[in-house]
C-alpha positions in Angstrom: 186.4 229.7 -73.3 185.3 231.3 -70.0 182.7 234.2 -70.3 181.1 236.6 -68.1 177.9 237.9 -70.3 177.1 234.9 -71.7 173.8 236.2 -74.1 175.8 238.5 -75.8 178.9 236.6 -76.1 176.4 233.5 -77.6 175.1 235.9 -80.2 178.6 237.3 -81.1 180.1 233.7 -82.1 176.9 232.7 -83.5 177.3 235.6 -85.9 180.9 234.5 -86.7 181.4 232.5 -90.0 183.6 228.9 -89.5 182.1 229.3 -85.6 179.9 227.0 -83.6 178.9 226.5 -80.2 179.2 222.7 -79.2 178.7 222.9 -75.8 178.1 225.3 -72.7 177.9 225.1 -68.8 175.5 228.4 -68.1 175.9 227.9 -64.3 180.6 228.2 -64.8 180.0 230.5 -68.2 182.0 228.1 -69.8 181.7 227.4 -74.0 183.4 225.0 -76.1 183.3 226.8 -79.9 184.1 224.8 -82.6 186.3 226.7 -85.1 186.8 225.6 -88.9 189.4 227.3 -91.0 191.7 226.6 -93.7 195.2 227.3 -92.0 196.0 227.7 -88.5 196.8 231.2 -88.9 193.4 231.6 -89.7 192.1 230.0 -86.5 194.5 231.7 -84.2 192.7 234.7 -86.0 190.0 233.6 -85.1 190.4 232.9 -81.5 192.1 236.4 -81.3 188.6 237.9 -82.1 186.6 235.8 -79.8 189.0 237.3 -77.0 188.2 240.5 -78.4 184.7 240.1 -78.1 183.2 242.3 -74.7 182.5 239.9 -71.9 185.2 237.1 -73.1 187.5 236.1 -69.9 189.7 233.6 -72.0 189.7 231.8 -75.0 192.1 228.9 -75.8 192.9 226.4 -78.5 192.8 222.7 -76.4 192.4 220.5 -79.7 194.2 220.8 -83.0 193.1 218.4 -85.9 194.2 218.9 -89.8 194.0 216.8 -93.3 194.8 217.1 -96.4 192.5 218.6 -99.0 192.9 215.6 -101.2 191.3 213.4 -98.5 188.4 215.3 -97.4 186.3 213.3 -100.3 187.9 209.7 -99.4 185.4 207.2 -97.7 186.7 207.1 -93.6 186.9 203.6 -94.3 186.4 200.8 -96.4 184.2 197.7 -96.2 185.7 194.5 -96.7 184.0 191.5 -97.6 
């Protein structure tokens, strides 16, 4: 995401539920936000009102990564002996 006023732009996606900053460049005004939702409907929603947000230049999805409900409680992996 490239910004242009980056204290309030921080303190708008701070605010945002499912929202968090991971990493930043002050000098570029560059931000990676992390975005969590159930459906990717819902995060394209949600990267619609980042770009809404006063100050935003761009906001784009670069990563994409889903599961399954049912495996969110399975162990990432399993010891064998």
């Amino acid at each position: 995401m490239c910004i242009r006023d980056r204290s309030f732009v921080y303190d708008c996606i701070e605010r945002q539920e499912h929202a968090s900053i991971s990493a930043s460049d002050q000098g570029q005004g560059k931000m990676i936000v992390v975005l969590e939702a159930p459906s990717l409907h819902d995060t394209q929603n949600m990267i619609d009102s980042l770009k809404a947000i006063k100050g935003v230049v761009s906001a784009t999805m670069v990563y994409h990564h889903s599961e399954p409900a049912s495996e969110l409680n399975q162990p990432l992996y399993e010891h064998v002996s």
